[in-house]
C-alpha positions as CSV (number, residue, x, y, z in Angstrom):
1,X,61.2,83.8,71.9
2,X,59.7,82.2,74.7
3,X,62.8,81.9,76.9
4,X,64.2,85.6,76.3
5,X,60.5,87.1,77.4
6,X,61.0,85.0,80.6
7,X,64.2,86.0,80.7
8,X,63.0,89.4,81.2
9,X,60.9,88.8,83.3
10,X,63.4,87.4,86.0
11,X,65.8,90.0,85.5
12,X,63.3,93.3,86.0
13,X,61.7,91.3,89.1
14,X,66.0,90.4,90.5
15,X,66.4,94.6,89.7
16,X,63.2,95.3,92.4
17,X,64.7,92.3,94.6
18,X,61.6,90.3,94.4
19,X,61.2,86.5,94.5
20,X,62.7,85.1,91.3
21,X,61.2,81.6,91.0
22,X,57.5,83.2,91.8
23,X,57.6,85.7,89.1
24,X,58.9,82.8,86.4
25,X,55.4,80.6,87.8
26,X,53.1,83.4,87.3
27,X,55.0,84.6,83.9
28,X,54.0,80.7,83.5
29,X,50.7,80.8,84.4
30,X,50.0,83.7,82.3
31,X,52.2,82.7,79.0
32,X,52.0,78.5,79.2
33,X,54.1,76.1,81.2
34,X,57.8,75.5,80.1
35,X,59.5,72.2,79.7
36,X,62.2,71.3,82.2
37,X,65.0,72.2,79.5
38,X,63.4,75.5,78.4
39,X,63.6,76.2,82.5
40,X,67.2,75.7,82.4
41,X,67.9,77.7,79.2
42,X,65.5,80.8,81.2
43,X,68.1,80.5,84.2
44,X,71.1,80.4,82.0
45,X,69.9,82.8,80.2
46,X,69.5,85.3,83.6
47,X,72.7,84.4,84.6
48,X,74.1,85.7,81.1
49,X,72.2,88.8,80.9
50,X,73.1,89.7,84.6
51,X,76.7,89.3,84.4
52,X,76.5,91.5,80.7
53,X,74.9,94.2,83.3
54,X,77.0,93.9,85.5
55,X,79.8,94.7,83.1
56,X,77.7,97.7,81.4
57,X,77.2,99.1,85.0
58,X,80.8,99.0,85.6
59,X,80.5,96.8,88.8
60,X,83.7,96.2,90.3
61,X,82.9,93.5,93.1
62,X,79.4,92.2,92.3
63,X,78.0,89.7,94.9
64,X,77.5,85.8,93.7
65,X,74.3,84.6,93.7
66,X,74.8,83.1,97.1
67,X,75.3,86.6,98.6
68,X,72.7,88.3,97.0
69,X,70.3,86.0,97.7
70,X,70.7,86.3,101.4
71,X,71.0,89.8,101.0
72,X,67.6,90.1,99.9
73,X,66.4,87.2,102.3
74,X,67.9,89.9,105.1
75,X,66.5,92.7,103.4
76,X,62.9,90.6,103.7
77,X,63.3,89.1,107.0
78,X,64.3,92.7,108.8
């Protein structure tokens, strides 16, 4: 239950564009560290739950994870 409350967390702070990896440290610092694996079942899990928006929004050509990361590293650094 842990992992899908991190979960989301990550994907409400990716829909404002704000800094993924901070907002899973303070959901951290608030809720109790998570072990290495349980990180890399929360960041499956994102990717998962994303793409299954994706497809509910209908979204034709959605940007990798590359692109939209430096989108929103433009977006900040403008």
């Amino acid at each position: 239950m842990k992992t899908k409350e991190a979960i989301q967390t990550i994907i409400q702070t990716r829909d404002f564009c704000g800094n993924e990896a901070e907002a899973l440290r303070d959901w951290e610092a608030e809720n109790g560290t998570l072990s290495e694996h349980q990180r890399a079942q929360v960041w499956q899990g994102v990717k998962e739950e994303w793409k299954l928006w994706q497809l509910k929004a209908n979204v034709q050509h959605a940007l990798t994870d590359a692109e939209r990361l430096k989108a929103f590293s433009d977006i900040e650094n403008a």
